[in-house]
N, C-alpha and C positions, 0 to 999 in steps of 0.2 A: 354700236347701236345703243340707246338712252333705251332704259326702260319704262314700260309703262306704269305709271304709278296709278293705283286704284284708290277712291275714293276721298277715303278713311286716310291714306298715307299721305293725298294731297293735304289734307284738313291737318295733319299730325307735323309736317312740314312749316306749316304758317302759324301753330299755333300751340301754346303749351299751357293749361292748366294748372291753375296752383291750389295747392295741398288740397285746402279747404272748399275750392268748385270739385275737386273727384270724389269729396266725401258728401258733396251734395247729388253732386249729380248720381251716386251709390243708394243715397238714401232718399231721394225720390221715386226710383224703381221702388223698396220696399214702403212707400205711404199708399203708392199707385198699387200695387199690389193688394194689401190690406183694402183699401175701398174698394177694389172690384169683388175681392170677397165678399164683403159686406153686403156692395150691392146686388150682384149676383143672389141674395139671399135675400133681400129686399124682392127681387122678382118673383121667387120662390113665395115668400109668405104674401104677396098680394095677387095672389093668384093669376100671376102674368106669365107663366113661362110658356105657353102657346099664342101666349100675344101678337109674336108675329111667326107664321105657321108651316114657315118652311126658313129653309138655309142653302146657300148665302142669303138671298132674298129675301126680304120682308114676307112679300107673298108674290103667289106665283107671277104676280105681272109686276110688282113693286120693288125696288132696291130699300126704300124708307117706309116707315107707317103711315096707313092712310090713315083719312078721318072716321072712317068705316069701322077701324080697329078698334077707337076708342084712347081710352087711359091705357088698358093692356098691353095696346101694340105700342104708345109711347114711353112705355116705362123699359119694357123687352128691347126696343129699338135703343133708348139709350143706355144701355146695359149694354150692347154691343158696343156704340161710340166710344164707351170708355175704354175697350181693346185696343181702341189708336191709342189713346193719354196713353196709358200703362205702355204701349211701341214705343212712343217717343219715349218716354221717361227712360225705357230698357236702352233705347238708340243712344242718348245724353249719355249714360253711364259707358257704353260699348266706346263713345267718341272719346269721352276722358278720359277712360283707360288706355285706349291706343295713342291717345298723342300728348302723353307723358314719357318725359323724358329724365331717364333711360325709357326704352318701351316697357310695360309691363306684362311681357305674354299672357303671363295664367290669369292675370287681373281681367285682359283681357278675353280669354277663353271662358272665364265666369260670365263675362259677359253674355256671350253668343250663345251661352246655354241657356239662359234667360229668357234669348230672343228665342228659342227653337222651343222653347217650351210652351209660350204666351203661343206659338203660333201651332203647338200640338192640340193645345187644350183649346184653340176655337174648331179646331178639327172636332171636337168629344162635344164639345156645345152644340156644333150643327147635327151629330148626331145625335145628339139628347133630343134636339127636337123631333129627328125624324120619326125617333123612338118615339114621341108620346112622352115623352119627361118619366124615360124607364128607370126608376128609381138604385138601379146599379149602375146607368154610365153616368146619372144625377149623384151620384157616389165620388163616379171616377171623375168626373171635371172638379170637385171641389177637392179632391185627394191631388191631384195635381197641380191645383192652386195652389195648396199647402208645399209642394215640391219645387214650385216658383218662388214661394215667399223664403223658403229656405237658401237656394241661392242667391236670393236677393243678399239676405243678413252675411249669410258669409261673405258677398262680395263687400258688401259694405264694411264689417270688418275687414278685409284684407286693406281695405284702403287707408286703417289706421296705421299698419302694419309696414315691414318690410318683406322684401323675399328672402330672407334667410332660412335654414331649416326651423320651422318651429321646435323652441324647448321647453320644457316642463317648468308650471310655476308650483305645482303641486305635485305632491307624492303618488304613487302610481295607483295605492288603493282608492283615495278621492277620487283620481280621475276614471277609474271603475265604477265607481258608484254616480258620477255623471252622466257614462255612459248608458246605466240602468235607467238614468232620469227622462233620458232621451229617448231610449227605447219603450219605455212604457207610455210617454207622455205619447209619443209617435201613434200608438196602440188604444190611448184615450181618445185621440183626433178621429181614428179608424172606425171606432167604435160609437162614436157619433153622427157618424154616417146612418148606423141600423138604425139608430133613433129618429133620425129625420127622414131614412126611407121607410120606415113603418107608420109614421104619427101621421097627421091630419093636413098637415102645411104639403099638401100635394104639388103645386108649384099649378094648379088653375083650377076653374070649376068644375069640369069634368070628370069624369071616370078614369083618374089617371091611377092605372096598378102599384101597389104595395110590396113590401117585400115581406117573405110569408112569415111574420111571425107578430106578435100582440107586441106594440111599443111599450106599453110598462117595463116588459120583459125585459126590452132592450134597455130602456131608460136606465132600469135596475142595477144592471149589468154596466153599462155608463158608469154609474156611481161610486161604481164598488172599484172599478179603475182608477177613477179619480180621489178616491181615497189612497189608494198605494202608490201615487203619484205623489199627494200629500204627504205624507210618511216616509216618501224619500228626500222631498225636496227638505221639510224638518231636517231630517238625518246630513243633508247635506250641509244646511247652513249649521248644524251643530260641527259638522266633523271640519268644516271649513274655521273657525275658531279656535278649536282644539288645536289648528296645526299649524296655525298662526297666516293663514294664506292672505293673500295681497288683500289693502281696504275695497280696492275697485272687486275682484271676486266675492269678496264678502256682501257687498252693497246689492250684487247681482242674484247672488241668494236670496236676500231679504225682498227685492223689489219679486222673484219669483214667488215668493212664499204671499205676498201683496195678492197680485194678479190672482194666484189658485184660490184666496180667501175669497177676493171680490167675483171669478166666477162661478166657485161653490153655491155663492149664494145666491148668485141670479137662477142655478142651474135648479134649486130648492124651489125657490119662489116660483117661476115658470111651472114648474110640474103642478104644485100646488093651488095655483092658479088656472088650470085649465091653458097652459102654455099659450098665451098672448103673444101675437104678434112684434110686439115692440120688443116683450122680454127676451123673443127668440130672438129678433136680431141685437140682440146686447150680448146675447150668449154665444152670437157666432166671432161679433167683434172680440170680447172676450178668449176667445178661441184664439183667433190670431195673435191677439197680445201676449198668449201664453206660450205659446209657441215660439214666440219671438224671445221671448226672455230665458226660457231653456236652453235658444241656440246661442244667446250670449253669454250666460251661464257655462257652456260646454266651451265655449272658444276662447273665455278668459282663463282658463287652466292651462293656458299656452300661450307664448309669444313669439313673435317674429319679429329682434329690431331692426332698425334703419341702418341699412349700411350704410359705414363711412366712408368716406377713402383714409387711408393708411397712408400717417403722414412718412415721406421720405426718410431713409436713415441717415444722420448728418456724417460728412465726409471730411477724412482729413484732408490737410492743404496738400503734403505729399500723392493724395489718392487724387484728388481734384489737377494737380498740375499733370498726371500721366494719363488722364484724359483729356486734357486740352490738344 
C-alpha cells in the first residue's frame, strides 16, 4: 500500500531550497513579526483598539470595517490583516525548513511553534477586545509577541547553523553573565508593560481601566532596569575582549550596547515630553530591536557546524581485491 503523503512532504518532494531562500524565508517571519509589534502599538496609541468591537468579526454583523467605523475601525481592521502576512511569512519558513534536504526536524519544529503561537496570541487579541482593552491581557498579547519574535531569531539562526551539538565559543563565566543579560533584559521588556498599562495611550477614547498604580512610578522602575541592563551589556562587551572572544560576538556587543544607547534616549525624551505618540512608537520599535540583538548576542557564544560527510578511508589493493 503507497502511503499517503501530506501536504508539506508533497511540496518537500518536488522541491529543495537553497541555503540562502531558508535563511530568508527564517528572516521574514522575524521583520513580519517586529511590524506587527509595531503596529499593533500604532493601534494602541491612536486610540483604535475598540475600532472594530467584537472578535472574530469586525462587528456583530460585519466580517471587515464598515464606513460607520471610521479611521478606528480601518486601522484595528488592518492590524488584524497583517496576522495572514506574519501566517504566510511563518508558513514560507515551516515550508523551507521541511523540504531541505536532509530534512531538518527541529528547524522544522521551530517552525510550528511559530505557527501555534501567531495563532495563540490572536486568541488573547480577540479577548483583549472582549475585555474592553483590559490592560493585563493588553500586557499578555504583547508578552507573547515578544515570545514569537524570540523564536523567530532563534529559528533564524539555526539556519546559519548545523545540527550538531552546540559548543562553547566562550568560557563558561561570559556565557553566565549572557545569561543575566537575557534575563534582566527579558524583565525590562516585562516591565514595560506596567508602564503602558498605567499611562495615558489607553489603546481608545473611552474609559478604558488602568492598572492600579501612578505610571511615573512604573516609568521610574523601567529605568532603573534599564540601567542594570546597561551595566551588563558594558561588562559584557568589556569581558568579551578581555578574553579575546570571536570578531562576530564582539561586533554583537557593541551593536547591543548601540540599540540600549539609542533607546535610553528615546525612553528620556518621551517622558520628558509628555510621551508622544510618535516617540512611543520608536520606543516600542526600539524595544524589539533590542531584544533582538541580546538573543544574538546569547547565540553567538555557541556554535553548531555544518556537517560533512567523512571522507572514506583509503584501502589497500590486498583489502580492495578480497572484497571484490
Amino acid at each position: 500500500m503507497v502511503p499517503v503523503l501530506t501536504p508539506l512532504a508533497l511540496i518537500a518532494r518536488r522541491w529543495t531550497p537553497t541555503p540562502r531562500t531558508l535563511r530568508r524565508a527564517a528572516l521574514s517571519a522575524v521583520v513580519m513579526t517586529v511590524l506587527i509589534i509595531v503596529t499593533g502599538g500604532a493601534v494602541r496609541l491612536t486610540g483604535s483598539g475598540l475600532g472594530c468591537d467584537t472578535w472574530p468579526k469586525c462587528t456583530d454583523d460585519s466580517l471587515f470595517a464598515t464606513p460607520e467605523q471610521g479611521i478606528h475601525g480601518a486601522i484595528e481592521f488592518g492590524n488584524r490583516m497583517l496576522t495572514y502576512v506574519l501566517s504566510a511569512a511563518v508558513g514560507w519558513a515551516i515550508i523551507a525548513a521541511r523540504s531541505t534536504k536532509p530534512w531538518r526536524r527541529g528547524l522544522t519544529r521551530l517552525g510550528w511553534a511559530q505557527f501555534w503561537i501567531v495563532m495563540g496570541n490572536a486568541v488573547i487579541g480577540g479577548i483583549t477586545v472582549w475585555a474592553g482593552l483590559n490592560p493585563w491581557t493588553v500586557a499578555g498579547h504583547f508578552l507573547l509577541a515578544n515570545a514569537l519574535l524570540t523564536v523567530a531569531v532563534i529559528t533564524w539562526q539555526r539556519t546559519r547553523e548545523g545540527d550538531t551539538a552546540p559548543r562553547p565559543r566562550v568560557p563558561r563565566p561570559v556565557r553566565n553573565l549572557s545569561w543575566a543579560v537575557v534575563v534582566t533584559s527579558g524583565l525590562l521588556i516585562a516591565l514595560g508593560t506596567t508602564v503602558t498599562g498605567s499611562g495615558k495611550h489607553a489603546g481608545d477614547s473611552s474609559d478604558v481601566p488602568r492598572m492600579p498604580w501612578d505610571w511615573a512610578d512604573a516609568a521610574h522602575l523601567h529605568a532603573a532596569a534599564a540601567w542594570v541592563v546597561c551595566a551588563l551589556a558594558i561588562a559584557m562587551w568589556l569581558v568579551l575582549r578581555v578574553v579575546d572572544a570571536p570578531v562576530d560576538t564582539r561586533a554583537r556587543a557593541r551593536d547591543l550596547l548601540i540599540v540600549l544607547l539609542a533607546q535610553g534616549g528615546i525612553g528620556y525624551v518621551q517622558f520628558f515630553t509628555g510621551v508622544p505618540e510618535i516617540l512611543v512608537s520608536a520606543h516600542m520599535l526600539g524595544s524589539s530591536l533590542m531584544w533582538i540583538a541580546v538573543l544574538r548576542l546569547a547565540l553567538s557564544l555557541r556554535e553548531r557546524p555544518l556537517e560533512t560527510s567523512a571522507p572514506l578511508p583509503a584501502q589497500s589493493g590486498s583489502a580492495v581485491s578480497a572484497t571484490v
